[in-house]
Structure formats: structure tokens, C-alpha cells
C-alpha positions as CSV (number, residue, x, y, z in Angstrom):
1,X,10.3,3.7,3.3
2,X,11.0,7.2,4.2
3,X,11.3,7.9,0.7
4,X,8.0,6.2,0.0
5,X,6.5,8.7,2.8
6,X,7.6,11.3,1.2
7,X,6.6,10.7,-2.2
8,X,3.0,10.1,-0.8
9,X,2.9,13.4,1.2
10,X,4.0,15.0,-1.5
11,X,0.7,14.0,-3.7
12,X,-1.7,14.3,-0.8
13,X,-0.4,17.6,0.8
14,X,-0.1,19.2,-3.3
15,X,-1.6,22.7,-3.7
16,X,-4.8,21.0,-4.4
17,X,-5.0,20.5,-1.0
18,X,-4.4,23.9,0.3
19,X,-6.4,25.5,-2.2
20,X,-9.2,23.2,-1.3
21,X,-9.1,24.2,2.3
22,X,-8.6,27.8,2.0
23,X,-11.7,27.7,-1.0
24,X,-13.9,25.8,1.9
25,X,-13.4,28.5,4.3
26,X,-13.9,31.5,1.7
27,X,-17.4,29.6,1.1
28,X,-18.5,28.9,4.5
29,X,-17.8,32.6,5.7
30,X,-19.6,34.0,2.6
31,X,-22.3,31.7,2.7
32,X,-22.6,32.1,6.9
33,X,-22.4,35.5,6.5
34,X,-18.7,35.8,8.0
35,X,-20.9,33.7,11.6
36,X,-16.9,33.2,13.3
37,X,-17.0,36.9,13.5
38,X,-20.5,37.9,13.5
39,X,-21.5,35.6,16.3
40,X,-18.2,35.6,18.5
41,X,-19.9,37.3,21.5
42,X,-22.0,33.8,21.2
43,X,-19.2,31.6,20.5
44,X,-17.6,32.4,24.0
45,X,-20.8,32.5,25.7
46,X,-21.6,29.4,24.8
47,X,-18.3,27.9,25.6
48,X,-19.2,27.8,29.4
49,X,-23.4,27.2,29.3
50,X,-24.9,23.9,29.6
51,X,-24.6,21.1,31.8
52,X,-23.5,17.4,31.3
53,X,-26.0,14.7,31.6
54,X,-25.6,10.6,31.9
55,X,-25.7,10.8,27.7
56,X,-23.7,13.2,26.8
57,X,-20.9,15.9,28.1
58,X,-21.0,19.6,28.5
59,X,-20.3,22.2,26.2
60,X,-17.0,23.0,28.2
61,X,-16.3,19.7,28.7
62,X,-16.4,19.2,24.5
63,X,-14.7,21.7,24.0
64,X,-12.0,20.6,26.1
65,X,-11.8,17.0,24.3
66,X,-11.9,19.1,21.3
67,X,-8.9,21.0,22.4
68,X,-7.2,18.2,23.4
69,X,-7.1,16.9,20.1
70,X,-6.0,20.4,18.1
71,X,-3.5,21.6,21.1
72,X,-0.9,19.5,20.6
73,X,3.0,18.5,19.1
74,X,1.3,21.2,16.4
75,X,1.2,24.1,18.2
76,X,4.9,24.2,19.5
77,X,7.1,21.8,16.9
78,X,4.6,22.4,14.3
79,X,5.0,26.1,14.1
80,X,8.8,25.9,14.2
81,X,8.5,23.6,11.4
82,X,6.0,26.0,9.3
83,X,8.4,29.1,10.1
84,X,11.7,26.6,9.2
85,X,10.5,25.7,5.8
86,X,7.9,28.6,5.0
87,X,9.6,31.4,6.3
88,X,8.2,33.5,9.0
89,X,5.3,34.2,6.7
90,X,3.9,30.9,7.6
91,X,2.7,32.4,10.8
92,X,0.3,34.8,8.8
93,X,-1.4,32.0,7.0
94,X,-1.6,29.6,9.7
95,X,-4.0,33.2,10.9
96,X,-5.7,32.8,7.7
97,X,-6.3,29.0,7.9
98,X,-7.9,30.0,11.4
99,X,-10.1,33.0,10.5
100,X,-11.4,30.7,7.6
101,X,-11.2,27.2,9.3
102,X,-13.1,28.6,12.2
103,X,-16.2,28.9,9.6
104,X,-15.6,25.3,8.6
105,X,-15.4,24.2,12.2
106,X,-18.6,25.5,12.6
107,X,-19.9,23.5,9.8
108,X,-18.5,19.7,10.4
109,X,-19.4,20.2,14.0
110,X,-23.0,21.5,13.7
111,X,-23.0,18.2,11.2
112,X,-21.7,16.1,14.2
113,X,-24.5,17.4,16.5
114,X,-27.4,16.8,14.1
115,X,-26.6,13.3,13.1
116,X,-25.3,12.1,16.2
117,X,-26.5,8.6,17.8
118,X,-26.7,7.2,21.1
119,X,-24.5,4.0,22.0
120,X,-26.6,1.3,22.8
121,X,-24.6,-0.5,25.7
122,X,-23.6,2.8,27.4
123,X,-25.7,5.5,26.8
124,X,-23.2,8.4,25.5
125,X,-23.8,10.4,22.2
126,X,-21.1,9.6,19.8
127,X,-20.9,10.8,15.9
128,X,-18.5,12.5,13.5
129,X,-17.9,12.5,9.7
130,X,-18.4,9.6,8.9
131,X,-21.8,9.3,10.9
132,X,-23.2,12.4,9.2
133,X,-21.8,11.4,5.8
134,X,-24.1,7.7,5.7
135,X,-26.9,9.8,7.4
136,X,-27.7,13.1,5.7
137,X,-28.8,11.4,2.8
138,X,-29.7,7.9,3.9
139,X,-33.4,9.2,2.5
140,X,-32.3,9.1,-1.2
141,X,-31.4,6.5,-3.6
142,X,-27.8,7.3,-3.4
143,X,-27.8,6.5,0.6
144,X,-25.6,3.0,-0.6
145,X,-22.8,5.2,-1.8
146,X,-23.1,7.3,1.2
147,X,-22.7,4.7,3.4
148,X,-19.5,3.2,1.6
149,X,-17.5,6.4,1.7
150,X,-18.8,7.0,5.6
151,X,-17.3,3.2,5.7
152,X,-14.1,4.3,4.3
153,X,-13.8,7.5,6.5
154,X,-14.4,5.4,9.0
155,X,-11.9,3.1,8.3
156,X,-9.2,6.0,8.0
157,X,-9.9,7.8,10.6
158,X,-9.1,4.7,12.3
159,X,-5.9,4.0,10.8
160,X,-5.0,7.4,11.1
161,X,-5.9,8.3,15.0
162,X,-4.1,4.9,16.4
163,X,-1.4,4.5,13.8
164,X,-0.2,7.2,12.3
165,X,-1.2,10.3,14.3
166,X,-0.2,9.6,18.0
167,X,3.8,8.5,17.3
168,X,4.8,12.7,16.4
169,X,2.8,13.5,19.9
170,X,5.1,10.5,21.4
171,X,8.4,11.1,19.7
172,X,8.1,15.3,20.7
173,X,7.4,14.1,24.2
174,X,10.6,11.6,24.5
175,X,12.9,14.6,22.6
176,X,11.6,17.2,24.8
177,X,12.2,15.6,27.6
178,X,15.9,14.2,26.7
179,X,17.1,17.2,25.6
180,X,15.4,19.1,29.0
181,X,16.5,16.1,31.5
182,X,18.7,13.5,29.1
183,X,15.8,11.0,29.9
184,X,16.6,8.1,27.5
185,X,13.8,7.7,25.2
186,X,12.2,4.2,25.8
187,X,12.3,5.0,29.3
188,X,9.7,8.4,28.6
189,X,8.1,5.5,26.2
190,X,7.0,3.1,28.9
191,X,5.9,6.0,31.4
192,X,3.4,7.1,28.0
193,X,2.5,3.5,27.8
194,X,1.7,3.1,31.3
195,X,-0.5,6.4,31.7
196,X,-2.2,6.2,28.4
197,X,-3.1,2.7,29.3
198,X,-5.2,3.9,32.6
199,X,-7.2,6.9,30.7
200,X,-8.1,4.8,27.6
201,X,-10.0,1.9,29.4
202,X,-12.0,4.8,31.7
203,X,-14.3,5.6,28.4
204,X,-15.5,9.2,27.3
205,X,-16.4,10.1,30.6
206,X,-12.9,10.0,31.7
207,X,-11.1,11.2,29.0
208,X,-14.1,14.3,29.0
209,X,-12.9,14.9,32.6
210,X,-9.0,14.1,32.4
211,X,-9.0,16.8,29.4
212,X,-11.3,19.3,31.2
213,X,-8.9,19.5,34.0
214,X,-5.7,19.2,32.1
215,X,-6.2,21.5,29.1
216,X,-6.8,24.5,30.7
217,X,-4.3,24.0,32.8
218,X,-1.7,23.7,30.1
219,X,-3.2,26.3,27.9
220,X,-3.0,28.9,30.6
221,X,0.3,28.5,31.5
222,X,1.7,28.2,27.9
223,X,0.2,31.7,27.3
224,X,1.6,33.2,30.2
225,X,5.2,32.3,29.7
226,X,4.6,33.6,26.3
227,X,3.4,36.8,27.9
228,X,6.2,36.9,30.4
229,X,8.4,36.7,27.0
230,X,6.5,39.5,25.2
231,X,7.9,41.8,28.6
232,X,10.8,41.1,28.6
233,X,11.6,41.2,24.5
234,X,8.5,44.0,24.1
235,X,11.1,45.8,22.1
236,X,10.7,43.5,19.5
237,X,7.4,43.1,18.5
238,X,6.5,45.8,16.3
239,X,9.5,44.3,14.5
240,X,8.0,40.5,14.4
241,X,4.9,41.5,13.5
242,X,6.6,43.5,10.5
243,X,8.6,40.2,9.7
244,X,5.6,38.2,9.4
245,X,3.4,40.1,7.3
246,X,6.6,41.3,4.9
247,X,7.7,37.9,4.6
248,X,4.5,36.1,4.5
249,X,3.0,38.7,1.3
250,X,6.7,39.0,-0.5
251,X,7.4,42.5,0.6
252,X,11.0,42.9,0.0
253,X,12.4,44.7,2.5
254,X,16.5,44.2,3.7
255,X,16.9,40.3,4.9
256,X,12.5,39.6,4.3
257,X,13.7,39.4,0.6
258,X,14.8,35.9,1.2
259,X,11.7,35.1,2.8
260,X,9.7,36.8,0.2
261,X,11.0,34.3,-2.7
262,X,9.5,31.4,-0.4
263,X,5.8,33.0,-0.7
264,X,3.9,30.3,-2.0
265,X,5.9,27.8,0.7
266,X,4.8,29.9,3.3
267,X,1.6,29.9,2.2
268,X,2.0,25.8,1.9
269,X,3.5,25.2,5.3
270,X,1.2,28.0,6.8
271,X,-1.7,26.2,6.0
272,X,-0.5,22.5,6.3
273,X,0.7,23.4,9.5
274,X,-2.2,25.6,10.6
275,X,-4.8,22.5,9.7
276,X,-2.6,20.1,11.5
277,X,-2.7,22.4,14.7
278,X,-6.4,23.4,14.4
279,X,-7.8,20.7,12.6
280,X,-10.3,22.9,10.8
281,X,-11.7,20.8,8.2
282,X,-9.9,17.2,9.0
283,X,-13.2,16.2,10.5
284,X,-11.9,15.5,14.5
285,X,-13.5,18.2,15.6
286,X,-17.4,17.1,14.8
287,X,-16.4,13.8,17.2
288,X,-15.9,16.2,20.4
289,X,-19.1,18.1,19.2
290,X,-21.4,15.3,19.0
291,X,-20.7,14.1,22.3
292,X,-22.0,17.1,24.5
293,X,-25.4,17.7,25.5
294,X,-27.0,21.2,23.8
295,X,-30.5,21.8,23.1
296,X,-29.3,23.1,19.7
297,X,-27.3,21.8,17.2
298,X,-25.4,25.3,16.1
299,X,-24.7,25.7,19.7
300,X,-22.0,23.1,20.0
301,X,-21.0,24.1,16.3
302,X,-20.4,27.6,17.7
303,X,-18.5,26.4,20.5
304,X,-16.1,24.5,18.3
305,X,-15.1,27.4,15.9
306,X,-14.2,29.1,18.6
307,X,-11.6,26.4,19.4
308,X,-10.2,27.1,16.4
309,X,-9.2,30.6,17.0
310,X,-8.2,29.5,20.7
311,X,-5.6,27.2,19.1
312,X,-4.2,29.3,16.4
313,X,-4.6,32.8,18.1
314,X,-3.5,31.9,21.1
315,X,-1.1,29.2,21.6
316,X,0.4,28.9,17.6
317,X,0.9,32.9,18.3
318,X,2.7,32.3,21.8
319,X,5.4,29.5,20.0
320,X,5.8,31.9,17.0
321,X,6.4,35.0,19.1
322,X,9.0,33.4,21.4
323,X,10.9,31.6,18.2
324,X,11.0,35.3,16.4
325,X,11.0,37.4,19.2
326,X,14.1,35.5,20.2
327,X,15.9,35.0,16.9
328,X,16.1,31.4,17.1
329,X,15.2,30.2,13.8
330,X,16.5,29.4,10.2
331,X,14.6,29.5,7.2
332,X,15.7,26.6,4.5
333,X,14.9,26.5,1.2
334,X,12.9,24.1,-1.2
335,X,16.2,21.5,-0.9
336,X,14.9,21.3,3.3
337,X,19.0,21.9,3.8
338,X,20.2,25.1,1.9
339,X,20.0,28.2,4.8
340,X,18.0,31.3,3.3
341,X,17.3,33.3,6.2
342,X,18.0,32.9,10.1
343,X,17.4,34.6,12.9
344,X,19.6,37.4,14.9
345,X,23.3,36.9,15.0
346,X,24.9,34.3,17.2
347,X,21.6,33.4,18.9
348,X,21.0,31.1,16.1
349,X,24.3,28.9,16.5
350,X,22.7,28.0,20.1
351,X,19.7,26.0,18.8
352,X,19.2,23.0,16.6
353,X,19.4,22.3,13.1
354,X,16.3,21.0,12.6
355,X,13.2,22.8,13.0
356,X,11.3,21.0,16.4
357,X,10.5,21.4,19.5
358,X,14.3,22.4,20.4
359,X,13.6,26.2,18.3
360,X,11.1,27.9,21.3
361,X,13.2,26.1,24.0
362,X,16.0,27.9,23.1
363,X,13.9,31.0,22.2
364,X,12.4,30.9,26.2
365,X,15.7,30.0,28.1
366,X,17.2,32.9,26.0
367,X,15.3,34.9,28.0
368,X,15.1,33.1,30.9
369,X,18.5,30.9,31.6
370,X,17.7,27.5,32.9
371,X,13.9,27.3,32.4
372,X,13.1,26.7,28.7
373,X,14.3,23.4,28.3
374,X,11.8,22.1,31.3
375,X,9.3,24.5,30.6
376,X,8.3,23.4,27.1
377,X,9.2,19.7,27.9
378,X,6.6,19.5,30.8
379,X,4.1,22.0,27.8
380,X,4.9,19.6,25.4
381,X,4.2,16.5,27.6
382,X,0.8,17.5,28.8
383,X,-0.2,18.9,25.1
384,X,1.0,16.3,23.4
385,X,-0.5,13.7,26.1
386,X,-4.0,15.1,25.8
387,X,-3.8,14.9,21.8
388,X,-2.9,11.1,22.3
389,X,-6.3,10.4,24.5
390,X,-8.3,12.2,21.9
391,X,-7.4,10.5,19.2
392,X,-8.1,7.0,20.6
393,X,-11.5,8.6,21.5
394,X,-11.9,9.3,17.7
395,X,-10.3,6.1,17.0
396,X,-13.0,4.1,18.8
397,X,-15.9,5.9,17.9
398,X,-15.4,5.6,14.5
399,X,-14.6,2.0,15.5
400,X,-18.2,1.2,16.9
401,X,-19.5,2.9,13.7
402,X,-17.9,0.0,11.6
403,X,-18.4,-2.8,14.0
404,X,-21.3,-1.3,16.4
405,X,-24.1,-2.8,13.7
406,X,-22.6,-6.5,14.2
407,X,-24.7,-7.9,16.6
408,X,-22.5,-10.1,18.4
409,X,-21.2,-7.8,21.2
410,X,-17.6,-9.8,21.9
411,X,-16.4,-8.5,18.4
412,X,-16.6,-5.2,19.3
413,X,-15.5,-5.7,22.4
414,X,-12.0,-7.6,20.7
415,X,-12.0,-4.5,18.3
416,X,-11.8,-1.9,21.3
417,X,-8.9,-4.1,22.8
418,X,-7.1,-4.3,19.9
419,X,-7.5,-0.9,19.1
420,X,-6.1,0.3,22.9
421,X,-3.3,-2.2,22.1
422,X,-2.3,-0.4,18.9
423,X,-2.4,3.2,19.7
424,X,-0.2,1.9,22.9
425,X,2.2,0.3,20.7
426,X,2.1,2.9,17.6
427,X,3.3,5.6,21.4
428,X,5.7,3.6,22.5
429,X,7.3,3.1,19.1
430,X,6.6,6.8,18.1
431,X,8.6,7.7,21.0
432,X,12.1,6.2,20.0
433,X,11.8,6.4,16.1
434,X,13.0,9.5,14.3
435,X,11.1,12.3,14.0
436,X,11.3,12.9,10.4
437,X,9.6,9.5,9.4
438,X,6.9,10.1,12.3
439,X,6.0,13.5,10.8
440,X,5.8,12.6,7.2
441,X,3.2,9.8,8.2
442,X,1.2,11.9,10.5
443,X,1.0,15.0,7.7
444,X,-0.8,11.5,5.2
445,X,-3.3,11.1,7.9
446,X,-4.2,14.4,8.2
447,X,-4.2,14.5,4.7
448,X,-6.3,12.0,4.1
449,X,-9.1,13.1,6.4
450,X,-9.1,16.9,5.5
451,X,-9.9,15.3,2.1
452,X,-13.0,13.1,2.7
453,X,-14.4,15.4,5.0
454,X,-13.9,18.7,3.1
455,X,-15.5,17.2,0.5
456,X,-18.4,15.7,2.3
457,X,-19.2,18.8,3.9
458,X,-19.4,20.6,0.8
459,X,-21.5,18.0,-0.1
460,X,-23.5,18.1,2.8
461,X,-23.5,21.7,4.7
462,X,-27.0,22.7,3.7
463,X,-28.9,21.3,7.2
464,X,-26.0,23.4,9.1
465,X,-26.9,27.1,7.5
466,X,-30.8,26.1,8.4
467,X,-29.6,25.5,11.6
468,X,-27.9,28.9,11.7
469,X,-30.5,30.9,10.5
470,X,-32.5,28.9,13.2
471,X,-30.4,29.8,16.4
472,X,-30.2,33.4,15.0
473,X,-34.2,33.4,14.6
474,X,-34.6,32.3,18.2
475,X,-31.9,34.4,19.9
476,X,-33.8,37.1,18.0
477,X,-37.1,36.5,19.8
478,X,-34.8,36.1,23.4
479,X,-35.6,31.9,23.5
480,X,-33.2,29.5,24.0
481,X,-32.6,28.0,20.7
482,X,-34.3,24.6,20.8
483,X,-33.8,21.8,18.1
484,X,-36.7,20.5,15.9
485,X,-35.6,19.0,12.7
486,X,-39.3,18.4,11.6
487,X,-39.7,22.4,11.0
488,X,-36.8,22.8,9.3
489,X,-37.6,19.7,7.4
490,X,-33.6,18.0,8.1
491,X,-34.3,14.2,7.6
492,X,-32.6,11.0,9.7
493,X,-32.1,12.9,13.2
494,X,-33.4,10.5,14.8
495,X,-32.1,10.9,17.9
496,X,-33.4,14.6,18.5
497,X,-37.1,13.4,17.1
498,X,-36.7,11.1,19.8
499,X,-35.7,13.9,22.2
500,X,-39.3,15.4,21.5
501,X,-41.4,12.5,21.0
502,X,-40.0,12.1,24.9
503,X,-40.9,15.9,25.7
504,X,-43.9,15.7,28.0
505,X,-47.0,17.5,26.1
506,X,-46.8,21.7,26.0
507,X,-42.8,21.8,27.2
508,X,-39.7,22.0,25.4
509,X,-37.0,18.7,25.0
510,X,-34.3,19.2,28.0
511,X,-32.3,22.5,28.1
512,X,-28.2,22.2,27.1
């Protein structure tokens, strides 16, 4: 089986792949005019305006469930995996894959905003990919195809977010917190279980509030540790920094030679590894975006690029400077088992063979004896915990998409119990398998989304750039940007026609 894995990753994560994403981005910023960088006085500002209301969640709160999803297993194993097997080049690209991604974000998520639709039995705004796929052109004769391959994203999105995703969060929580406490695994298992099981039943409202409260909390403190790092080893980063780019653009220079033969796998683990951790371009991120409540579509689709750069930037940077900072790493070669490169001196005996969640717990309790370990075990736990709940938010939207339309309201209701059953199970069994079998399925689900949405949004992106020019064109004239999809002439948005048909006469739809 693990061979099968492998095989399959192999076809799905080929170049193709990475050339499609990094192409995607090129587009978007030329065709937005560069908007992640243009507009990122608006992308913060917008972060923290709006309010929630009984349909939908704020703008914060969004981008919180947003950021529960990409701040995960990704941003601390993840990026000792990309710096393992890519060098420490990797880091550069997984940059890269931000700056661009950040432009796709906007993109999919402005998407998720306009075609979103309001759940009949509770009220809350739910869309995504595969929403906006069946929707955007459900006006033309080719709305039957557009439907099937929403269906089908639909259907792996599913698969993806209960099976295959959550067991890498589960098995880095149950091996950060044995090697931190020697807590047997299936005990850390049923404590996931158990907690998981409480937020999941609660609905959007309380994963939206659990993830509001819990993200920043974890973010913060992540970043300061790596700041309290950065003090104590400042003499070395003029010298990681120098690594990074010499390694990641094949600049030979003394022990970077090594890494510079492994350019094109740091450019392939940079960018696998930088869409697993921001998820720019799998299509996760429009589900968060299409829950809040905004006036204006591009608003919410701001908001979500900048979560891109607040993964990547931020916390991928923090793991990658206390790794190379530090010295604890290796660098393997295409075989995953021949040593090309490590880190300085003895330092790298101390820490693990494999690249994991083991490399920046050695790198911080290098620096401060004692405290790694439980540090990025408790990190770990809380990032990987919050991934978990947002992906069975994803998992269940995209679950009432397929079964919603049935109108016998007990088989959706089965659906949503099996589905909670099977993300529980797929965490409890993620967090006593092996971690190489757990990752190798997770990167096939990723996979598999980045390409039916990337895809579908090339398809699709035109109503998102008249959206853009529309928020520019009222922010310009000092309004707050309202939505009208009649003047821009975007077809099957219902739900905001409705907004304005429910407008009292002379005044504008509610404020967000």
C-alpha cells in the first residue's frame, strides 16, 4: 500500500503540478495588477472591519476559520520536510508560492463570496469551489457539465477533508507529544477523539468562535518564541538568509554546492510544501470566505490573501529560522536516504533522522534547554487541532452541497453523522499509524483539489477582476464598496440580488 501511495503522489504532485500553480499566480498578479501588493494597506484593514450577523460570521472571524485550516502540521513538520528533501532553498519558494498564491487566494475566495447560498434549515452562508464551479455558468448550455465536475469536487473534497487530510494533523500531535512527555499514542488518540467530538456537533458558529479564540493565540506565541530565537542566535541570520537564497537559486558557494544540485527539488518541495501550508489554490480557503458577512465580495477575497502571507511569512519563516538558525537539519538526496548536506557540526547528531516535527524541537531547546520539546508539542497540538475542525467544516459543507437538494431532511442528517464519525475515526487512526503513509495520502488530497480548482478558476476568474475593479472604483469615490451583481452584469448570485430586493427603497443592502 505504501508503495501504491507513492506511485500515486508521484503522478499527481509531477512538475505539472507545480508549474500549474506557480503559472496561476504569475496570471492572477499580472492580470490584478500585482492587488496582494497593491492593496495590502486594504488587505489588513479589512481583516478587523465588519460585524457577524445570525447568517454569516465576521471578517475576523473567517479569517480565523481560514487560518485554522492553512496553520497547521504544515507549518512546523512541513517545512522541515521541504528543507530535508529540498534543501534549504525550499524556504525561498515556499516565499514564492505565497507572494503568487496570495493573488490566487484572492481569486477562489472572491468566487466563494459571490456564489455563496444560504442553508435552508439554519440560516448560515456556506459555498466554496465546488458551489461557484455549478453556478458561474449555470446560465449557459454547458451548466450540466458544470454541475458534474462541482459534483465531483464536491465529492473529493469530502474524501479528502475527513479521510485523508486530518490523520498527518493527528499523527504530529501523538509524536509531538511522545517524544515531549512519552505519552503513548492511542492515549493522545482518544483525548483528540473526545475534544473533536464536542466542537464538531456545535456547527459553524462554534468552530467560527473556538478558532477565533484559539488561532491567535497560537499564532502569537509561535512567533514570539521564534523571535526570542532570532535574539539569542541574531548572529546567524545574515548567514541563513544567505543559505536560503544561495541554495534555493544554485549559487555555488562552499557546502550550498550540495544544495545547489537539488535546485529543481527545492523548487518541488518548496512549492508542494508551501500549497500544503497555505493552501493557495487547493480551494479551502473560498469555504471560510463565503461564510462571513461583507457588503462586498472582494472584501472577504482581500482578507483571505492576506492569510496567505500570514501563514507563509510568518509562521513557515519562524520553523525555518529556528531549524537553520540552529543547525538542526539534513538535506537527503533524490534516494530520501543518501545525506547531501546537514546542518553545523555535532548539533545535527542530536535530532532525528527523519525530517518532522522532531527538527525545530531540537532547533528551540538548543537554545533554550528543557523547553522545545513541550513548546512545539503544545504549538503543534493547538495548530494541528484547529486544522482538524476546519476541515470537517469543509467536509460538511461540501457535504450539504451533494445531499442538501434531496428533500428528505433525515439523509442529510445520517450523512453529517457519518461524516463526524469518520473524520473521528480517520484522527484516531492517524494518530497511531506511521507518519510516512499518513503524509503520502494527505499530499493526494491536496493534490487532487489544487487540481480541480486551479483549473476551475482559470476557468472562471473573470466575475472576481469585475469585482476588483469594482471595490477599487468605490474606494476611489470614499463609499463603502457595496455589492450589485446586476451592474456588473455577474449572473446566478442569487443570494446578493436577494440582499437588495430586501433593501428598503433609496438605502443600501446591510453594511459588512
Amino acid at each position: 500500500m505504501s508503495a501504491v501511495l507513492e506511485w500515486l503522489n508521484g503522478i499527481i504532485w509531477s512538475s505539472a503540478l507545480v508549474y500549474l500553480c506557480l503559472g496561476a499566480g504569475v496570471y492572477f498578479t499580472i492580470r490584478s495588477r500585482a492587488v496582494q501588493i497593491r492593496q495590502i494597506k486594504a488587505i489588513f484593514r479589512q481583516m478587523f472591519r465588519g460585524k457577524s450577523s445570525d447568517e454569516g460570521v465576521s471578517s475576523f472571524q473567517a479569517l480565523a476559520m481560514s487560518l485554522a485550516g492553512r496553520v497547521g502540521v504544515g507549518n512546523i513538520a512541513g517545512v522541515a520536510t521541504a528543507i530535508g528533501f529540498g534543501g534549504p532553498g525550499a524556504v525561498v519558494w515556499m516565499w514564492i508560492s505565497a507572494l503568487l498564491g496570495a493573488s490566487t487566494s484572492y481569486v477562489e475566495s472572491t468566487l466563494g463570496q459571490v456564489f455563496k447560498e444560504q442553508d435552508p434549515k439554519s440560516g448560515e452562508y456556506r459555498g466554496g469551489p465546488a458551489f461557484y464551479i455549478e453556478k458561474a455558468y449555470r446560465h449557459t448550455k454547458a451548466k450540466g457539465l458544470f454541475k458534474v465536475y462541482g459534483m465531483v469536487f464536491a465529492f473529493v473534497t469530502i474524501v479528502a477533508m475527513s479521510f485523508m487530510l486530518p490523520g498527518i494533523q493527528s499523527n504530529a500531535i501523538s509524536g509531538a507529544v511522545h517524544n515531549a512527555w512519552d505519552v503513548p499514542t492511542w492515549a493522545t488518540a482518544i483525548v483528540l477523539v473526545i475534544i473533536m467530538g464536542f466542537i464538531v456537533v456545535g456547527g459553524i458558529k462554534r468552530i467560527a468562535h473556538f478558532a477565533s479564540l484559539a488561532v491567535p493565540f497560537m499564532a502569537v506565541l509561535y512567533i514570539i518564541a521564534a523571535i526570542a530565537v532570532t535574539l539569542i542566535n541574531a548572529d546567524q541570520i545574515i548567514p541563513v538568509i544567505e543559505l536560503v537564497f544561495t541554495s534555493a537559486f544554485g549559487v555555488d558557494a562552499g557546502q550550498e554546492a550540495a544544495f545547489g544540485g537539488i535546485i529543481g527539488m527545492a523548487v518541488q518541495w518548496g512549492v508542494q510544501r508551501g500549497i500544503y501550508s497555505n493552501e493557495a489554490g487547493q480551494g479551502t480557503g473560498p469555504h471560510a470566505a463565503a461564510a462571513a458577512e461583507v457588503s462586498h465580495p472582494s472584501k472577504q477575497g482581500l482578507v483571505q490573501a492576506g492569510s496567505v502571507y500570514i501563514d507563509t511569512l510568518f509562521v513557515c519563516s519562524a520553523t525555518a529560522f529556528m531549524i537553520l538558525s540552529t543547525g538542526m537539519y539534513r538535506v537527503f538526496g533524490a534516494d530520501g536516504e543518501t545525506i547531501i548536506g546537514t546542518g553545523r557540526g555535532q548539533m545535527v547528531e542530536e535530532i532525528a533522522a527523519t525530517p518532522g516535527e522532531k527538527w525545530p524541537q531540537a532547533g528551540l531547546d538548543s537554545m533554550m534547554t528543557g523547553f522545545g520539546a513541550g513548546f512545539i508539542a503544545i504549538s503543534i497540538f493547538l495548530f494541528a487541532l484547529t486544522t482538524i475542525v476546519a476541515y470537517y467544516y469543509m467536509a460538511e459543507t461540501n457535504l450539504v452541497y451533494l445531499l442538501g437538494r434531496i428533500k428528505n431532511p433525515m439523509v442529510l442528517a445520517v450523512g453529517k453523522r457519518v461524516l463526524q464519525l469518520l473524520i473521528l475515526v480517520a484522527v484516531a487512526v492517524g494518530a497511531t499509524s506511521t507518519s510516512g503513509s499518513v503524509w503520502a495520502l494527505g499530499d493526494i488530497g491536496v493534490g487532487l483539489m489544487a487540481w480541480l480548482n486551479i483549473v476551475s478558476i482559470l476557468i472562471l476568474q473573470q466575475p472576481a477582476f469585475k469585482l476588483l475593479r469594482d471595490f477599487e472604483r468605490q474606494t476611489k469615490q470614499g463609499l463603502d464598496p457595496v455589492f450589485d451583481p446586476r451592474s456588473l452584469n455577474i449572473r446566478n448570485a442569487e443570494l446578493w440580488e436577494k440582499r437588495l430586493e430586501r433593501a428598503p427603497a433609496g438605502t443600501a443592502p446591510p453594511q459588512g
